[in-house]
C-alpha positions in Angstrom: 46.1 54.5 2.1 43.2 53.7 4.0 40.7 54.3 1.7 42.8 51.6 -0.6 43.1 49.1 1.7 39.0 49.5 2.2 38.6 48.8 -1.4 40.8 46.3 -1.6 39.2 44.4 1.4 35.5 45.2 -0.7 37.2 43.5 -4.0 38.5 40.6 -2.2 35.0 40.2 -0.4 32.7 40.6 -4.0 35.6 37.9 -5.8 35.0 35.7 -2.6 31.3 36.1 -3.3 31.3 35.7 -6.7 33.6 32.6 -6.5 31.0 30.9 -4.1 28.1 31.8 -6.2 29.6 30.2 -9.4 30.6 27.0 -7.5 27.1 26.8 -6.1 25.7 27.3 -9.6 28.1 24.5 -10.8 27.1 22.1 -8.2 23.2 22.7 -8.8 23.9 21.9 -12.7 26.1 19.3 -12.2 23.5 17.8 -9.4 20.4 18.7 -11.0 21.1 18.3 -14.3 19.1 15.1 -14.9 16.0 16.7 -13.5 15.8 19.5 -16.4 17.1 17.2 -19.1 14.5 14.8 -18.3 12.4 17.3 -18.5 13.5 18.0 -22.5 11.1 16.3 -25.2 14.1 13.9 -26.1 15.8 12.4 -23.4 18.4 9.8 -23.0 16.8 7.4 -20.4 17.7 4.3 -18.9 16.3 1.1 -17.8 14.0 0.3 -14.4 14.7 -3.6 -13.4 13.0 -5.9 -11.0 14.8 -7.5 -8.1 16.3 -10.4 -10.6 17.3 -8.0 -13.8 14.2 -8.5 -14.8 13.5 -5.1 -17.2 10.1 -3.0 -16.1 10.8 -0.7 -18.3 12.9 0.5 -21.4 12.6 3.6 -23.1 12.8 1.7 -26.5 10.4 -0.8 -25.8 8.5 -2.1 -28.6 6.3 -5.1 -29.6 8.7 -6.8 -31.9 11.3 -6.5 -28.8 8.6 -8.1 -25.8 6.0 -10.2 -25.4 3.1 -8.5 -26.2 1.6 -8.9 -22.6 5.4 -8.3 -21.1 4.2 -5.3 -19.3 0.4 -5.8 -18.6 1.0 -6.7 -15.0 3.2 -3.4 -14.2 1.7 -0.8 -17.1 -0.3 1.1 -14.5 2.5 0.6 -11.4 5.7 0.7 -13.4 4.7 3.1 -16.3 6.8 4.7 -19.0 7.4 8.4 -20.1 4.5 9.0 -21.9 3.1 11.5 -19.6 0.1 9.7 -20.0 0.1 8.8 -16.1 1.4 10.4 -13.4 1.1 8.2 -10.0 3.8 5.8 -11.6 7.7 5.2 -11.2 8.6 5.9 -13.9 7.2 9.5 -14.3 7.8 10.3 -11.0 11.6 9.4 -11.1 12.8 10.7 -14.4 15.6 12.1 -13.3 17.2 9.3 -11.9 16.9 7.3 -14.6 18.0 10.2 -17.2 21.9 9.1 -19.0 23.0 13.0 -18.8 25.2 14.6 -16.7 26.7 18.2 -16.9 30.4 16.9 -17.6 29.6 14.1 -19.4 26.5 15.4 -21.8 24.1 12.8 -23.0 25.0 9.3 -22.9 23.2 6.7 -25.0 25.0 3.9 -23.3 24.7 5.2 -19.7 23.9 3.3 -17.0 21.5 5.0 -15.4 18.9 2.8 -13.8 16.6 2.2 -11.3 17.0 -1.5 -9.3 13.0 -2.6 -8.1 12.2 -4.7 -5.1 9.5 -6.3 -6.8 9.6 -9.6 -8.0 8.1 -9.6 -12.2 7.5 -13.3 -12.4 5.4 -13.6 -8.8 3.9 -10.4 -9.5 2.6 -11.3 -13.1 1.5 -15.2 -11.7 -0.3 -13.5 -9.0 -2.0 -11.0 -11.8 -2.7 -14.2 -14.0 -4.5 -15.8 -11.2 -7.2 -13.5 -11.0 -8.3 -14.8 -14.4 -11.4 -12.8 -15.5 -11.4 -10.4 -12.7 -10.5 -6.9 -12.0 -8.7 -6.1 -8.8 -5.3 -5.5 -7.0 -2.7 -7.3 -4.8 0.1 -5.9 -3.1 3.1 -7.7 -0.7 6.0 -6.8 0.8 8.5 -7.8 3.3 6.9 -6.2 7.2 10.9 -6.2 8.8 12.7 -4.5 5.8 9.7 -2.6 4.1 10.9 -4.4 0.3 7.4 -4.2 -2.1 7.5 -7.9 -4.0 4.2 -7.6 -5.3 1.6 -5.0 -6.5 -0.9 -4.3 -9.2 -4.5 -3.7 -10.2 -6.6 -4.7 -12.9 -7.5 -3.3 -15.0 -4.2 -2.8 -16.5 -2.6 -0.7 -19.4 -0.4 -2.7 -21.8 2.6 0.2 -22.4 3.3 -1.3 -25.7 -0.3 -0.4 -27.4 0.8 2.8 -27.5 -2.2 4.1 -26.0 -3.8 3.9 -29.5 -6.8 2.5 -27.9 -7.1 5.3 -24.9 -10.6 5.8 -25.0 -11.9 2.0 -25.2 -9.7 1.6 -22.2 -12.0 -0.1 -19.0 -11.9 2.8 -16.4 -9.3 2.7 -13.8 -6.9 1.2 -16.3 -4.6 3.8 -15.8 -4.0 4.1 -12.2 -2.6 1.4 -9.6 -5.6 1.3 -7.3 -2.9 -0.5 -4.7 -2.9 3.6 -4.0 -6.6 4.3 -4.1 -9.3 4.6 -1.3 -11.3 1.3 -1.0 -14.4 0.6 0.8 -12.5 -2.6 3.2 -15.5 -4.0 4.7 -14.8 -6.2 7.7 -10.6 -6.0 7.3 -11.4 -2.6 9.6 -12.7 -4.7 12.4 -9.0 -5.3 12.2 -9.0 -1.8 13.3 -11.2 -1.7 15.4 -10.2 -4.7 18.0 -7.5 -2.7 18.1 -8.8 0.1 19.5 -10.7 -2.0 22.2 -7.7 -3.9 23.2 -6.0 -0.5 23.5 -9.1 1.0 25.7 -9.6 -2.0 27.7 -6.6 -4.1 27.4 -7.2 -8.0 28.0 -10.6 -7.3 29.7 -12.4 -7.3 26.3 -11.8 -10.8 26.2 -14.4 -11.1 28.5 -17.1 -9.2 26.3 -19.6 -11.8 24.7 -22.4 -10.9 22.9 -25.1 -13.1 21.5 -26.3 -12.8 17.5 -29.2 -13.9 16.2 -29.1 -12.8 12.9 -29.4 -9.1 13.7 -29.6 -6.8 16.4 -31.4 -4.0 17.3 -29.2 -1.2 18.3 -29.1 1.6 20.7 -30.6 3.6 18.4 -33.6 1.5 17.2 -31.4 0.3 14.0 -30.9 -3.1 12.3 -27.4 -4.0 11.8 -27.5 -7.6 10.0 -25.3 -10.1 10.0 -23.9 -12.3 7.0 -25.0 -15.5 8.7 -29.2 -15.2 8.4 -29.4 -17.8 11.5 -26.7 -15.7 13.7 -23.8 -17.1 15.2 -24.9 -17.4 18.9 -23.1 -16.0 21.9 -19.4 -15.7 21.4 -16.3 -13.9 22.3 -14.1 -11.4 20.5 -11.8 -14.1 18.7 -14.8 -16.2 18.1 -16.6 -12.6 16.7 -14.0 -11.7 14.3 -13.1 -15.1 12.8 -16.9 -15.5 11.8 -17.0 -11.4 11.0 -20.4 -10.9 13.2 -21.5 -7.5 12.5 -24.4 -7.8 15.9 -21.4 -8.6 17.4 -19.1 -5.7 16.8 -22.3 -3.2 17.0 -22.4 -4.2 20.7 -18.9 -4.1 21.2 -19.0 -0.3 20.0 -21.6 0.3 22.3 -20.2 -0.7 25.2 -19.9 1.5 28.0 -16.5 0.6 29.1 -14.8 2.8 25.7 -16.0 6.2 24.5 -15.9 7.3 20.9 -12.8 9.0 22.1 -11.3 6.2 22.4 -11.9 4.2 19.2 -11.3 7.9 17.1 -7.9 8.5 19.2 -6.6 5.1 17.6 -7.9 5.6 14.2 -6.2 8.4 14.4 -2.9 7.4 15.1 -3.3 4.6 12.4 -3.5 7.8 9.8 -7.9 8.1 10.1 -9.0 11.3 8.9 -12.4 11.7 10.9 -15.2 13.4 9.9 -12.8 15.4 7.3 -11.3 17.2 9.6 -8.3 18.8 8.4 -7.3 18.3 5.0 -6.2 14.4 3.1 -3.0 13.2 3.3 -1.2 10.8 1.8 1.3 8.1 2.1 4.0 9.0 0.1 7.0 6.7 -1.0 9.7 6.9 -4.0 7.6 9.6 -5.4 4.1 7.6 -5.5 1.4 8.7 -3.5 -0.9 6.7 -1.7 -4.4 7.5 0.0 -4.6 7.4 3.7 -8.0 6.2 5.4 -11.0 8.1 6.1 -14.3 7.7 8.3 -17.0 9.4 9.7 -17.3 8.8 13.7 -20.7 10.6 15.3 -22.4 8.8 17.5 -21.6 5.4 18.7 -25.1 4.4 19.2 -25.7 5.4 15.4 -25.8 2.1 12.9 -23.9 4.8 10.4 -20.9 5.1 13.1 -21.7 1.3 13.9 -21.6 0.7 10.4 -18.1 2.7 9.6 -16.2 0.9 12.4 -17.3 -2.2 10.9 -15.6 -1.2 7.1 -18.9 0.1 5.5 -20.3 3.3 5.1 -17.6 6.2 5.2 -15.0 4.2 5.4 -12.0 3.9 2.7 -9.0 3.0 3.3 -6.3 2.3 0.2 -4.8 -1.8 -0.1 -1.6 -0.5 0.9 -2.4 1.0 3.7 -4.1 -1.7 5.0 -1.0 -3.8 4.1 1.3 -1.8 6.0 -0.8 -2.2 9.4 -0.3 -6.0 9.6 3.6 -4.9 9.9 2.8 -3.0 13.0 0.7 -6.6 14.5 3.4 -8.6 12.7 6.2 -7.5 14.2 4.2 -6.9 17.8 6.0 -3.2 17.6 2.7 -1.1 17.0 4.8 0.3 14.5 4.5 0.1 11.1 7.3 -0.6 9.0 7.0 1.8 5.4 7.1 0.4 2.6 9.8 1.2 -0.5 9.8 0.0 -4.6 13.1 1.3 -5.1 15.8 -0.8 -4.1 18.9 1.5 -5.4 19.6 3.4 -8.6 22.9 4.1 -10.2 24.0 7.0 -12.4 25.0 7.7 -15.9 28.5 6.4 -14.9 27.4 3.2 -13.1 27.8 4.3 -9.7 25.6 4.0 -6.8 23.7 7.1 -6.1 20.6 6.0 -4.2 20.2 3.0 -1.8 17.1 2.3 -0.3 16.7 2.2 4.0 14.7 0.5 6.1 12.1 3.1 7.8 9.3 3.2 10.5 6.3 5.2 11.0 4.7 6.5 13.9 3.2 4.6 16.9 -0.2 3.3 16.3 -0.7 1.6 19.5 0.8 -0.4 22.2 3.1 -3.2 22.3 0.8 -5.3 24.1 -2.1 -4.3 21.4 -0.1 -5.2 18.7 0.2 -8.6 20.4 -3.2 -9.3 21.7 -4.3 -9.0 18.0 -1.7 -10.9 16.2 -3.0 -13.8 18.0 -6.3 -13.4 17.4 -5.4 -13.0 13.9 -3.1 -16.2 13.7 -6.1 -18.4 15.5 -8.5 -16.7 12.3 -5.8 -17.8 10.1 -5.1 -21.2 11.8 -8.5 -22.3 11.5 -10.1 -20.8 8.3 -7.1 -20.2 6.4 -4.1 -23.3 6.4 -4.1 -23.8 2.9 -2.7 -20.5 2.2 0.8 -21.4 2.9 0.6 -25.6 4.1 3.1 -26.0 7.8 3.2 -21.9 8.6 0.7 -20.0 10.2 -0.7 -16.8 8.5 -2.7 -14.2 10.5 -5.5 -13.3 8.2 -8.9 -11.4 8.3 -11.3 -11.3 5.2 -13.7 -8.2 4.2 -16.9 -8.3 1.7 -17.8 -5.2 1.0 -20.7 -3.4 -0.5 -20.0 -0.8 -2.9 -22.0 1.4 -5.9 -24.8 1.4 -3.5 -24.5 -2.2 -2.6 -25.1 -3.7 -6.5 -21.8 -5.4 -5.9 -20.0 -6.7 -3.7 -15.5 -6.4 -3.6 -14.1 -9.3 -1.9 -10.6 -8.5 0.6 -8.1 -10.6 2.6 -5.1 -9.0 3.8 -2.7 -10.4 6.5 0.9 -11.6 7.4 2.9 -15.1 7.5 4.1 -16.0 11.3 7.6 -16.8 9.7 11.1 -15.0 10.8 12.5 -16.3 7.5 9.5 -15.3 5.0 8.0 -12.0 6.9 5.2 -11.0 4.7 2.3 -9.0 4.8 -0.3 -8.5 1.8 -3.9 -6.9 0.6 -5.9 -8.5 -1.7 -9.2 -7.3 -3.7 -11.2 -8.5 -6.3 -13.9 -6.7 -7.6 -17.8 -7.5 -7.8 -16.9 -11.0 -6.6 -19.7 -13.9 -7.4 -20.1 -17.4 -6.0 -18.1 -19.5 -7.9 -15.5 -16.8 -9.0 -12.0 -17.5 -8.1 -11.6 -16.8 -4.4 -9.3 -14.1 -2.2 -7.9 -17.3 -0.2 -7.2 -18.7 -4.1 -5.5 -15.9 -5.1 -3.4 -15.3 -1.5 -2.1 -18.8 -1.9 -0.7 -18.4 -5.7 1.0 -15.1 -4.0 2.8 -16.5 -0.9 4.0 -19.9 -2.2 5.1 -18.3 -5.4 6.9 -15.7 -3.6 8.2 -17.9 -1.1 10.0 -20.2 -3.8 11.1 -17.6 -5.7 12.6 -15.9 -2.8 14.3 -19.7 -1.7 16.1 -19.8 -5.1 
């Protein structure tokens, strides 16, 4: 009898067993479903939209159905399910926008979508005002983390085809929003952090004259911009007229170690001197690179040279963009930034919302705040026709790049308005006097946005 009882007790166990595993298997097909049918060569997909219903994307798009120019603005960002790119929305959310489920099979009128944050009309003004020039722009809300804006130029118009691949102008194909950038003098934006963090309000004090160029510690020139120099002049004065004598000295000071300025580029995301291996900032499936820079010897023009955006530097638009949340909001905290406002399945139901999300602490409170303002006084005196009656904290960059045969132009920043919180990046490539102008383009951006946010 006991020897019964034992294998009845071992039948009910293996049933028990085998009833679980089944009901796990059903519940991985049934959940995961969408990713191996979107896998499939034919798949039933649905729609991406912009904040307003706007359509990004549609599986079925041809030109007889758009514009022909529709999607030039988003081509590289949005993307479609070509497999021709991979850093895009589209091909990195398949699944969630695949009309199949296990019960239900395929669905050619399912609802499975994906709901944007961006805003199509801003974003494709904003790409229109760059006229002849290549670049990128990205925005997005520094309290709830919402993208509005982004693109680069050159683009990839979806609807071509690619039938023209290999005439296309490099870079077409990825959203360099995401890629490394020499920033020139934003990353003084950086560094006045790190002094206010070493010395707090006492760097105020620092002054330094320019005369054009200084000799450093070393025996090195570092130039600056302005041939006749700028004088003797304080940090606030130093950054608003980007002095490069000026910030040499500062990094030179005895009163901070290279320690010190590497401890906060560091906690902004810095990979220094490639140690370790590159990481990236990683959101709704894109991938964005984190900064970089090479930190020796602070008495070096190279070191010198990389604290001041040159050099080693890079650091991608959106990452630069997702500081000024962190001096925006006074927190030291940056607030992450999302595309993807919600999705819905092949039935119409919610399955995804989007949440706002923090990173890690970059520096002080007090840091944050000492910056801000001398942001906002930058902003207040250089740049008030950027959004007429609100301030806008704002630091410029020109920087050298293919061994200093051309020059980018950058402005990144944040509006000082509870109601309107944005932060943004800006770049135009090989910029020329005369060209159309970062400030230019910054202004199209925010009062566009703001309007179209007001309606």
């Amino acid at each position: 009898m006991k020897s019964i009882r034992r294998g009845q007790h071992l039948i009910t166990i293996m049933l028990l067993v085998f009833l679980a595993g089944f009901g796990y298997l059903l519940y991985r097909l049934q959940h995961n479903a969408g990713f191996y049918i979107s896998h499939a060569k034919s798949t039933p997909l649905g729609y991406v939209y912009d904040r307003k219903g706007e359509i990004l994307f549609d599986p079925e798009a041809t030109a007889g159905k758009y514009d022909a120019d529709y999607f030039i603005d988003i081509g590289n960002l949005i993307g479609d399910n070509s497999k021709q790119m991979t850093n895009t929305l589209v091909a990195q959310n398949l699944p969630a926008l695949t009309n199949y489920s296990f019960t239900l099979g395929e669905r050619s009128d399912g609802h499975a979508a994906i709901y944007c944050t961006l805003d199509h009309e801003v974003n494709r003004k904003v790409y229109d005002a760059f006229g002849a020039k290549d670049g990128c722009a990205v925005a997005y809300n520094y309290k709830t983390g919402e993208i509005y804006v982004c693109f680069s130029k050159p683009s990839v118009n979806i609807l071509d085809g690619y039938s023209n691949i290999e005439s296309l102008p490099e870079g077409s194909l990825l959203c360099t929003v995401f890629s490394p950038t020499v920033p020139g003098s934003m990353q003084k934006i950086a560094t006045t952090a790190a002094a206010f963090e070493t010395m707090g309000n006492a760097v105020l004090d620092k002054r330094y004259a320019c005369a054009g160029s200084y000799t450093n510690l070393g025996g090195q020139v570092i130039r600056c911009h302005a041939a006749v120099g700028h004088g003797e002049q304080g940090l606030s004065e130093a950054f608003a007229n980007s002095c490069n004598p000026f910030f040499a000295q500062l990094v030179e000071d005895p009163a901070w170690t290279l320690d010190d300025i590497a401890g906060v580029y560091r906690k902004m995301g810095y990979r220094i001197n490639n140690e370790g291996e590159q990481t990236y900032l990683e959101f709704d499936g894109l991938s964005a690179y984190t900064a970089s820079t090479t930190l020796i010897d602070k008495t070096d023009f190279n070191t010198q040279w990389g604290c001041m955006g040159q050099g080693m530097t890079l650091v991608s638009p959106l990452q630069m963009m997702v500081w000024q949340s962190a001096i925006a909001n006074t927190t030291g905290i940056s607030t992450l930034p999302y595309l993807i406002g919600h999705t819905t399945t092949v039935t119409g139901k919610t399955a995804q919302t989007a949440s706002t999300a923090f990173g890690e602490a970059m520096f002080s409170e007090q840091t944050a705040a000492s910056v801000r303002e001398i942001m906002l006084e930058n902003g207040r005196g250089h740049y008030a026709e950027l959004l007429p009656g609100t301030d806008v904290g704002v630091k410029s960059g020109t920087a050298q790049v293919e061994n200093g045969d051309k020059e980018n132009s950058l402005l990144t920043g944040f509006v000082d308005d509870p109601a309107f919180p944005v932060a943004f990046c800006i770049r135009i490539d090989d910029r020329k006097s005369g060209e159309v102008t970062t400030s230019q383009i910054a202004a199209v951006l925010l009062q566009e946005l703001k309007a179209s946010l007001n309606e």
